[in-house]
N, C-alpha and C positions, 0 to 999 in steps of 0.2 A: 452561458459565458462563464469561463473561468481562470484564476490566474492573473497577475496583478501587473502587465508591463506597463511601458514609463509611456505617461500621458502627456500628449505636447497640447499646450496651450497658447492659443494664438490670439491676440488682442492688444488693447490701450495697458497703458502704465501710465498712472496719472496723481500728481500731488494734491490729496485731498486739505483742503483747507475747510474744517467743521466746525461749526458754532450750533451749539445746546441751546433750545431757549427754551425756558420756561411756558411762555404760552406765545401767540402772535406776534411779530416785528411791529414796534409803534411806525408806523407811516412820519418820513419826517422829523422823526425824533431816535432817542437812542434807546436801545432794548439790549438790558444783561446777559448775557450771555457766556457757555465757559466755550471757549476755542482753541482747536487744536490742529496743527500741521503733522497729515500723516499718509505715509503711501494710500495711495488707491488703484483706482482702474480694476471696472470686472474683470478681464481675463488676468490681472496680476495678482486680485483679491484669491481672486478661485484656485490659481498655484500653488500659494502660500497657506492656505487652507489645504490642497493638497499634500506639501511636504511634510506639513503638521502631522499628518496621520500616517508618515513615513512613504507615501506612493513619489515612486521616482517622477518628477515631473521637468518638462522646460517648458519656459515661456520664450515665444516669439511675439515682438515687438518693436515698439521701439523709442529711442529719447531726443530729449533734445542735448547736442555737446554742451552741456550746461551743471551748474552746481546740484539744481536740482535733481537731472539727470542719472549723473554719478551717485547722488545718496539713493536714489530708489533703487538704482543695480547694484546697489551694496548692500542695501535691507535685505533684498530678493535674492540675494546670495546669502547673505549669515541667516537666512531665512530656509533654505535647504533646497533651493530652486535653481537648477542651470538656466543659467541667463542665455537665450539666442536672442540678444537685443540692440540692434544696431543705434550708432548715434549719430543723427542727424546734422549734421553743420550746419550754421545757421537758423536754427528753428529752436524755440524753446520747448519744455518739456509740458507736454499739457499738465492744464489744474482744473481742478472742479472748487467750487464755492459752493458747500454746503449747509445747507437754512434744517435744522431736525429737530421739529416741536410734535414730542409725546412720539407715536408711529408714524407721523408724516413727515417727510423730507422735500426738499425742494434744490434742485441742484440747476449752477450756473456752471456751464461745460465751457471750457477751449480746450479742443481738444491736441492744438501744439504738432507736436512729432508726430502722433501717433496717425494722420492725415499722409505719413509720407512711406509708412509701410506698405512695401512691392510687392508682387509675387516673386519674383528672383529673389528675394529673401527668405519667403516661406519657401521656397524650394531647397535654398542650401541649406535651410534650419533642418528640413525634414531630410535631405541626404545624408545628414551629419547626425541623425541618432535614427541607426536603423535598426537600433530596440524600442520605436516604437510602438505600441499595441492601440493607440486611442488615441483622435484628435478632438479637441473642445474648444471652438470657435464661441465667441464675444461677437454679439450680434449686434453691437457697435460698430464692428468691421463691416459689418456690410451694410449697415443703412445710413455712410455716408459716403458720396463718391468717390473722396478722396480715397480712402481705404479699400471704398467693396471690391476691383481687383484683386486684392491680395486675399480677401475673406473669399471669393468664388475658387481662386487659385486654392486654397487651404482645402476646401470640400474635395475637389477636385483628383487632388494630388494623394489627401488621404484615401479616396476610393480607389485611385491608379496602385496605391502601395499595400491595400486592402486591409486598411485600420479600420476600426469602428468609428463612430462619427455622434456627437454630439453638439446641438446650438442651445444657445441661451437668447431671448428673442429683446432682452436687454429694454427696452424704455417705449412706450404706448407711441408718441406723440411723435418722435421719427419713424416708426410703424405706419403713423397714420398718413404720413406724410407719402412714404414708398407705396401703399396700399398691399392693403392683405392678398391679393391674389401674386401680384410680383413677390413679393419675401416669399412666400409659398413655395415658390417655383426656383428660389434660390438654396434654398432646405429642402426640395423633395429626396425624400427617401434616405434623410439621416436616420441614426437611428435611436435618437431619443431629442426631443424639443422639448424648452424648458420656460416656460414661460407663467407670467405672474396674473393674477385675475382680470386687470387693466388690459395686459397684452393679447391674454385670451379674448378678451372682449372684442378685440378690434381685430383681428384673424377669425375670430367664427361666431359673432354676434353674441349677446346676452342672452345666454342658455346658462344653463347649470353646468359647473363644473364636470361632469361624466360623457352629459353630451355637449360640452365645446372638446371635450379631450376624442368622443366618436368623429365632429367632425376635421379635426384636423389629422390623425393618422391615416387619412387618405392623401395628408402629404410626408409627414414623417411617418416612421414604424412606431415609435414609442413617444405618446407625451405626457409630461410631468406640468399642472397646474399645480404652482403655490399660491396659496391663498391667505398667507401669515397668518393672522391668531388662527384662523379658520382650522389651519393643518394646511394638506397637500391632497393633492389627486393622483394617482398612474391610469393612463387606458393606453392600452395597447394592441392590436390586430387580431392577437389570438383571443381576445372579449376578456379579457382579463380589466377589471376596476378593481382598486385599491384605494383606500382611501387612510391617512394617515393625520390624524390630532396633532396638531401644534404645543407645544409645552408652554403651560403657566411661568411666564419669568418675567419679572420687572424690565422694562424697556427702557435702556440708556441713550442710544443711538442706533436705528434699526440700520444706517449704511454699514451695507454689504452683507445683509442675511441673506439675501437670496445668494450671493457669491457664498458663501459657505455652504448655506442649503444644497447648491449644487455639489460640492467638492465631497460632502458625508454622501450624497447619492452617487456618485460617480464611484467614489471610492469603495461604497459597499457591492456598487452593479457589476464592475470589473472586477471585482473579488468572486461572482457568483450568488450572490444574494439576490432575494426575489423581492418582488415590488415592494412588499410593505416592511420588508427589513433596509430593503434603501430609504425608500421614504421615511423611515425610523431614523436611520442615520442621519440624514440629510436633517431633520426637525432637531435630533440630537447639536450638529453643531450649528446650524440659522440660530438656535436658544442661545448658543455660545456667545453667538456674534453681537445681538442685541442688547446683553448683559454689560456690555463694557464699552468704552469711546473708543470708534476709530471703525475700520474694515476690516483687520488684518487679526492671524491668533497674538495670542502673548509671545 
Protein backbone atom coordinates (compact mmCIF):
# COMPACT_ATOMS: atom_id res chain seq x y z
CA UNK A 1 0.00 0.00 0.00
CA UNK A 2 1.07 3.32 -0.90
CA UNK A 3 0.12 6.91 -1.12
CA UNK A 4 -1.56 9.08 1.38
CA UNK A 5 -5.56 9.72 0.34
CA UNK A 6 -8.08 11.30 2.69
CA UNK A 7 -9.18 8.95 5.52
CA UNK A 8 -13.02 9.20 6.43
CA UNK A 9 -13.66 8.40 9.88
CA UNK A 10 -16.88 7.37 11.16
CA UNK A 11 -17.90 7.49 14.89
CA UNK A 12 -18.98 9.25 18.32
CA UNK A 13 -18.02 12.90 19.17
CA UNK A 14 -18.29 13.16 22.68
CA UNK A 15 -17.59 15.85 25.57
CA UNK A 16 -14.96 14.49 27.72
CA UNK A 17 -15.41 15.49 31.25
CA UNK A 18 -11.70 14.22 33.05
CA UNK A 19 -10.80 14.10 36.58
CA UNK A 20 -6.87 13.17 37.58
CA UNK A 21 -6.78 11.49 40.75
CA UNK A 22 -4.15 10.90 42.49
CA UNK A 23 -4.93 7.44 43.88
CA UNK A 24 -8.68 5.68 44.46
CA UNK A 25 -12.09 7.74 44.70
CA UNK A 26 -12.79 7.98 48.83
CA UNK A 27 -16.28 5.90 48.64
CA UNK A 28 -18.74 8.65 50.08
CA UNK A 29 -16.47 11.18 50.55
CA UNK A 30 -14.56 13.77 48.58
CA UNK A 31 -11.28 12.95 46.43
CA UNK A 32 -8.89 15.81 44.87
CA UNK A 33 -8.88 15.87 41.95
CA UNK A 34 -7.53 18.28 38.64
CA UNK A 35 -10.73 18.26 36.06
CA UNK A 36 -10.95 19.04 32.83
CA UNK A 37 -13.76 19.55 29.97
CA UNK A 38 -12.50 18.49 26.70
CA UNK A 39 -13.42 17.12 23.23
CA UNK A 40 -13.42 13.36 23.12
CA UNK A 41 -15.08 10.31 21.36
CA UNK A 42 -12.58 7.68 19.52
CA UNK A 43 -13.47 8.23 16.19
CA UNK A 44 -13.18 12.21 16.79
CA UNK A 45 -9.89 11.52 18.88
CA UNK A 46 -8.40 9.40 15.91
CA UNK A 47 -9.18 12.51 13.19
CA UNK A 48 -7.73 14.99 15.01
CA UNK A 49 -4.57 12.91 15.72
CA UNK A 50 -4.97 12.37 12.13
CA UNK A 51 -4.99 16.08 10.79
CA UNK A 52 -2.05 16.51 13.38
CA UNK A 53 0.25 14.64 11.00
CA UNK A 54 -1.30 16.56 7.96
CA UNK A 55 -3.40 13.17 6.42
CA UNK A 56 -6.55 14.80 4.93
CA UNK A 57 -9.24 13.32 7.02
CA UNK A 58 -13.22 13.66 7.75
CA UNK A 59 -15.11 12.67 10.38
CA UNK A 60 -18.75 11.31 10.12
CA UNK A 61 -20.87 11.61 13.06
CA UNK A 62 -22.78 13.23 14.83
CA UNK A 63 -24.15 16.10 17.60
CA UNK A 64 -26.41 17.12 19.65
CA UNK A 65 -28.21 20.92 18.22
CA UNK A 66 -26.59 22.01 21.44
CA UNK A 67 -23.75 24.41 22.98
CA UNK A 68 -21.88 21.63 23.40
CA UNK A 69 -22.36 20.39 20.02
CA UNK A 70 -21.24 23.44 18.24
CA UNK A 71 -17.88 23.67 20.32
CA UNK A 72 -16.75 20.09 19.43
CA UNK A 73 -17.28 20.95 15.45
CA UNK A 74 -15.47 23.93 16.04
CA UNK A 75 -12.33 22.26 17.82
CA UNK A 76 -12.72 19.59 14.94
CA UNK A 77 -12.46 22.15 12.41
CA UNK A 78 -9.64 24.58 13.74
CA UNK A 79 -8.38 21.33 14.41
CA UNK A 80 -7.74 20.45 10.52
CA UNK A 81 -10.68 17.83 10.23
CA UNK A 82 -13.65 18.19 7.67
CA UNK A 83 -16.63 17.86 9.65
CA UNK A 84 -19.49 15.47 7.97
CA UNK A 85 -21.36 15.92 11.28
CA UNK A 86 -24.83 16.05 11.34
CA UNK A 87 -26.91 17.87 14.40
CA UNK A 88 -29.40 16.22 15.89
CA UNK A 89 -32.50 18.10 17.14
CA UNK A 90 -33.47 17.46 20.16
CA UNK A 91 -30.83 15.28 21.58
CA UNK A 92 -27.92 16.26 23.35
CA UNK A 93 -24.54 15.90 22.57
CA UNK A 94 -22.96 12.84 24.37
CA UNK A 95 -20.42 13.07 27.29
CA UNK A 96 -18.18 10.72 28.91
CA UNK A 97 -17.34 11.16 32.82
CA UNK A 98 -13.82 10.31 33.16
CA UNK A 99 -12.29 8.64 36.56
CA UNK A 100 -7.99 8.24 35.49
CA UNK A 101 -5.88 7.10 38.34
CA UNK A 102 -2.06 6.34 37.31
CA UNK A 103 -2.92 4.02 33.73
CA UNK A 104 -6.20 3.05 34.70
CA UNK A 105 -9.27 4.93 33.63
CA UNK A 106 -12.83 4.29 34.30
CA UNK A 107 -15.47 6.02 32.05
CA UNK A 108 -19.19 6.77 32.58
CA UNK A 109 -20.64 7.03 28.83
CA UNK A 110 -23.99 8.70 27.44
CA UNK A 111 -23.58 8.45 24.46
CA UNK A 112 -26.29 11.38 23.42
CA UNK A 113 -26.46 12.03 19.46
CA UNK A 114 -24.19 9.90 18.56
CA UNK A 115 -27.16 6.80 18.96
CA UNK A 116 -28.92 8.72 16.13
CA UNK A 117 -26.22 8.29 13.32
CA UNK A 118 -28.01 6.61 10.01
CA UNK A 119 -26.62 4.96 7.27
CA UNK A 120 -28.10 7.60 4.86
CA UNK A 121 -25.66 9.74 6.56
CA UNK A 122 -22.69 7.63 6.05
CA UNK A 123 -23.78 7.27 2.57
CA UNK A 124 -23.86 11.07 1.68
CA UNK A 125 -20.68 11.66 3.83
CA UNK A 126 -18.95 9.09 1.57
CA UNK A 127 -20.74 10.42 -1.82
CA UNK A 128 -19.43 13.84 -0.93
CA UNK A 129 -15.47 13.01 -0.67
CA UNK A 130 -14.81 10.76 -3.42
CA UNK A 131 -11.13 11.30 -2.57
CA UNK A 132 -11.54 8.86 -0.35
CA UNK A 133 -8.80 6.09 -0.09
CA UNK A 134 -9.55 4.65 3.75
CA UNK A 135 -12.31 4.12 6.06
CA UNK A 136 -11.79 3.92 10.09
CA UNK A 137 -14.78 2.76 11.95
CA UNK A 138 -15.06 3.44 15.89
CA UNK A 139 -16.29 0.09 17.05
CA UNK A 140 -18.60 1.89 19.33
CA UNK A 141 -20.77 2.17 16.28
CA UNK A 142 -21.40 -1.08 16.17
CA UNK A 143 -21.66 -2.38 19.51
CA UNK A 144 -24.56 -0.44 20.25
CA UNK A 145 -27.81 -0.84 18.38
CA UNK A 146 -28.62 2.39 18.31
CA UNK A 147 -25.65 3.19 15.95
CA UNK A 148 -24.61 -0.51 14.50
CA UNK A 149 -26.76 0.30 11.18
CA UNK A 150 -24.88 3.00 10.16
CA UNK A 151 -21.22 1.24 11.50
CA UNK A 152 -22.44 -2.26 9.06
CA UNK A 153 -23.60 0.56 6.34
CA UNK A 154 -19.88 2.16 6.71
CA UNK A 155 -18.01 -1.44 6.21
CA UNK A 156 -20.27 -1.90 3.53
CA UNK A 157 -20.35 1.02 1.47
CA UNK A 158 -16.46 1.29 1.87
CA UNK A 159 -15.98 -2.26 0.18
CA UNK A 160 -18.83 -1.13 -2.60
CA UNK A 161 -16.40 2.11 -3.21
CA UNK A 162 -13.23 -0.13 -2.74
CA UNK A 163 -11.48 1.86 0.17
CA UNK A 164 -9.44 -0.12 2.51
CA UNK A 165 -11.08 -0.71 5.85
CA UNK A 166 -10.02 -0.45 9.31
CA UNK A 167 -11.94 -1.11 13.07
CA UNK A 168 -10.93 -0.25 16.28
CA UNK A 169 -12.77 -2.92 18.50
CA UNK A 170 -13.14 0.09 21.17
CA UNK A 171 -14.18 -1.20 25.03
CA UNK A 172 -14.01 -5.32 26.39
CA UNK A 173 -17.35 -5.14 28.23
CA UNK A 174 -19.83 -4.02 25.32
CA UNK A 175 -17.61 -6.81 23.46
CA UNK A 176 -18.61 -8.95 25.83
CA UNK A 177 -21.98 -8.29 25.87
CA UNK A 178 -22.45 -8.60 21.69
CA UNK A 179 -20.14 -11.79 21.93
CA UNK A 180 -16.98 -12.57 20.10
CA UNK A 181 -18.35 -14.69 17.41
CA UNK A 182 -21.16 -11.83 16.13
CA UNK A 183 -18.57 -8.73 16.26
CA UNK A 184 -16.44 -11.11 14.26
CA UNK A 185 -18.71 -11.55 11.65
CA UNK A 186 -19.38 -7.78 11.68
CA UNK A 187 -15.49 -7.16 10.79
CA UNK A 188 -14.82 -10.03 8.70
CA UNK A 189 -12.40 -9.30 6.30
CA UNK A 190 -11.41 -5.70 7.03
CA UNK A 191 -8.34 -5.09 6.65
CA UNK A 192 -6.58 -4.26 9.76
CA UNK A 193 -8.49 -4.73 13.50
CA UNK A 194 -7.24 -2.87 16.28
CA UNK A 195 -7.68 -3.98 19.35
CA UNK A 196 -6.32 -3.57 23.07
CA UNK A 197 -5.09 -6.70 25.43
CA UNK A 198 -8.69 -6.70 27.33
CA UNK A 199 -10.53 -6.73 23.82
CA UNK A 200 -8.25 -9.46 22.60
CA UNK A 201 -8.97 -11.35 25.40
CA UNK A 202 -12.53 -11.63 24.80
CA UNK A 203 -12.55 -12.20 20.81
CA UNK A 204 -9.89 -14.96 21.13
CA UNK A 205 -9.27 -16.11 24.63
CA UNK A 206 -6.15 -15.59 26.97
CA UNK A 207 -3.34 -16.49 24.64
CA UNK A 208 -0.41 -14.57 24.07
CA UNK A 209 -0.46 -11.65 22.03
CA UNK A 210 0.89 -13.55 18.61
CA UNK A 211 -1.41 -16.08 19.00
CA UNK A 212 -4.65 -14.09 19.85
CA UNK A 213 -3.36 -11.89 16.69
CA UNK A 214 -3.05 -15.90 14.59
CA UNK A 215 -6.39 -16.44 15.84
CA UNK A 216 -8.34 -13.60 14.76
CA UNK A 217 -7.03 -12.88 11.20
CA UNK A 218 -9.13 -15.55 10.23
CA UNK A 219 -11.63 -12.76 10.55
CA UNK A 220 -9.80 -9.64 9.61
CA UNK A 221 -6.62 -9.58 7.27
CA UNK A 222 -4.48 -7.65 9.60
CA UNK A 223 -4.47 -7.17 13.51
CA UNK A 224 -2.79 -4.89 15.56
CA UNK A 225 -2.84 -5.78 19.70
CA UNK A 226 -1.85 -2.95 21.91
CA UNK A 227 -0.71 -3.71 24.86
CA UNK A 228 0.30 -0.19 26.50
CA UNK A 229 3.60 -0.16 28.48
CA UNK A 230 3.80 -3.66 26.91
CA UNK A 231 4.29 -2.11 23.29
CA UNK A 232 2.10 -3.40 20.49
CA UNK A 233 1.66 -6.63 18.37
CA UNK A 234 0.99 -6.91 14.19
CA UNK A 235 0.04 -10.53 12.71
CA UNK A 236 -1.13 -10.65 9.72
CA UNK A 237 -1.88 -13.54 6.92
CA UNK A 238 1.24 -13.57 5.23
CA UNK A 239 2.92 -14.95 9.04
CA UNK A 240 4.31 -11.76 9.36
CA UNK A 241 4.66 -10.96 13.57
CA UNK A 242 5.92 -7.67 14.55
CA UNK A 243 6.30 -6.69 17.54
CA UNK A 244 6.94 -3.07 18.74
CA UNK A 245 8.14 -1.66 22.58
CA UNK A 246 6.08 1.03 24.02
CA UNK A 247 8.03 4.26 24.99
CA UNK A 248 9.22 5.10 28.67
CA UNK A 249 6.96 8.31 29.48
CA UNK A 250 5.53 9.55 32.50
CA UNK A 251 1.70 9.04 32.44
CA UNK A 252 -0.62 12.07 32.82
CA UNK A 253 -3.89 10.93 31.56
CA UNK A 254 -3.81 7.64 29.31
CA UNK A 255 -7.44 8.74 27.64
CA UNK A 256 -7.23 8.36 24.12
CA UNK A 257 -3.77 6.53 23.59
CA UNK A 258 -5.06 4.05 21.96
CA UNK A 259 -7.02 6.74 19.62
CA UNK A 260 -3.63 8.27 18.69
CA UNK A 261 -1.92 4.90 18.72
CA UNK A 262 -4.11 4.29 15.95
CA UNK A 263 -3.80 7.45 13.90
CA UNK A 264 0.50 7.19 13.94
CA UNK A 265 -0.35 3.50 12.57
CA UNK A 266 -2.83 4.29 10.06
CA UNK A 267 -0.99 7.27 9.09
CA UNK A 268 2.34 5.45 8.56
CA UNK A 269 0.40 2.12 6.87
CA UNK A 270 -1.27 4.24 4.21
CA UNK A 271 1.89 6.08 3.55
CA UNK A 272 3.55 2.50 2.84
CA UNK A 273 5.29 1.60 5.87
CA UNK A 274 5.70 -1.83 7.00
CA UNK A 275 4.53 -3.22 10.31
CA UNK A 276 7.11 -2.33 12.68
CA UNK A 277 7.57 1.23 11.36
CA UNK A 278 3.63 1.67 11.87
CA UNK A 279 3.70 0.25 14.96
CA UNK A 280 6.65 2.70 15.70
CA UNK A 281 4.69 5.42 14.77
CA UNK A 282 1.66 4.44 16.23
CA UNK A 283 3.87 3.89 20.02
CA UNK A 284 5.57 7.28 18.71
CA UNK A 285 2.14 9.33 19.22
CA UNK A 286 0.01 6.79 22.08
CA UNK A 287 3.61 8.38 24.24
CA UNK A 288 2.27 11.66 22.95
CA UNK A 289 -1.09 11.24 24.26
CA UNK A 290 -0.30 10.05 27.68
CA UNK A 291 2.15 12.78 28.40
CA UNK A 292 -0.49 15.54 28.64
CA UNK A 293 -4.46 15.86 29.88
CA UNK A 294 -7.12 15.34 27.67
CA UNK A 295 -7.35 12.96 24.14
CA UNK A 296 -6.84 15.37 21.64
CA UNK A 297 -2.94 16.78 20.22
CA UNK A 298 -1.98 20.37 21.13
Amino acid sequence: MSGRGRVVVVGDVITDVVAVLDGPPATGSDTPATIRFTGGGQAANTACWLAAQEVPVTLVGAVGDDPAGRERVAELTAGGVDCAVDRIVGCATGTVIVLAVGDERTMLTERGANLRLRPEHVDAALDGTPEAAHLHLSGYTLLDAGSRPAGLRALAAAHERGLTTSVDAASAAPLRAVGAAVFLSWVREVDLLLVNTDEAAVLAGGLDPAAQGRALVASARRVVIKQGAAGATWVDRDGTVAVAAAHRVAAVDVTGAGDAFAAGLLAAWLSGAGPEAALGRGADLGADAVSRLGARPR
